[in-house]
C-alpha positions in Angstrom: 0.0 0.0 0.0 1.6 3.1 -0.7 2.2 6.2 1.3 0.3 8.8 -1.3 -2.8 6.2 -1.3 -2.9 6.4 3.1 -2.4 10.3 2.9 -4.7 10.9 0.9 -7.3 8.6 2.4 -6.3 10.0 5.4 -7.4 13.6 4.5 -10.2 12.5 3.0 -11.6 10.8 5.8 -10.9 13.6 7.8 -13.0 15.8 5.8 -15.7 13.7 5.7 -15.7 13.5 9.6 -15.3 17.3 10.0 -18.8 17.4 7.2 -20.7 14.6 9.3 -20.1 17.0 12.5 -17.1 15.5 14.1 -18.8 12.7 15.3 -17.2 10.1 17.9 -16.9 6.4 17.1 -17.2 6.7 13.7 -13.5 6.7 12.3 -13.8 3.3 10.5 -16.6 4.8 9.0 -15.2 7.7 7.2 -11.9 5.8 6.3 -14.1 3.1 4.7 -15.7 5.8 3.0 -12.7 7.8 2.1 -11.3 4.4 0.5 -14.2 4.1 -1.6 -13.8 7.2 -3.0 -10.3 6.5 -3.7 -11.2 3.2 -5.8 -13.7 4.7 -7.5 -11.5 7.7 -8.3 -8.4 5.4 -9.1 -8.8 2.1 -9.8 -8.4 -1.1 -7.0 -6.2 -0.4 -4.2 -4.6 -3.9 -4.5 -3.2 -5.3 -7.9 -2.3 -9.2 -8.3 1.1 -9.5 -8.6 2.5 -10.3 -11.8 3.8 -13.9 -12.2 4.3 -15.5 -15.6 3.3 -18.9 -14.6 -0.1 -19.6 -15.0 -1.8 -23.2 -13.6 -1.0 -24.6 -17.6 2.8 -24.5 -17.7 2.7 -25.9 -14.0 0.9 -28.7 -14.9 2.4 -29.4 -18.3 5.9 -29.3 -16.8 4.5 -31.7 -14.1 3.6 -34.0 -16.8 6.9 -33.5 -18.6 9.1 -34.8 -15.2 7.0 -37.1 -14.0 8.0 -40.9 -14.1 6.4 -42.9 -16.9 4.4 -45.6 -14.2 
């Protein structure tokens, strides 16, 4: 997760907590909020990392070592 992504949740959430009338308890709330806003705004906080070996290669290289029975 990177550093811009927390700030600006961060700020975010604490505008929205200063516009819902500083309430108490309700922290999770706005940051869940806030986070929302910044998937929406740009794109999924998490990406799959990148790996070029997909479930076919695995199992045809199984197939390739294994022992003839």
């Amino acid at each position: 997760m990177g550093t811009d992504r927390e700030e600006w949740i961060s700020k975010r959430a604490y505008e929205l907590w200063e516009q819902a009338g500083r309430p108490d308890g309700q922290d999770e709330e706005q940051w869940h909020a806030a986070s929302a806003e910044w998937e929406e705004e740009f794109g999924p906080t998490e990406t799959p990392p990148q790996d070029d070996t997909s479930l076919e290669s695995i199992d045809a290289e199984r197939t390739e070592t294994s022992p003839a029975p």
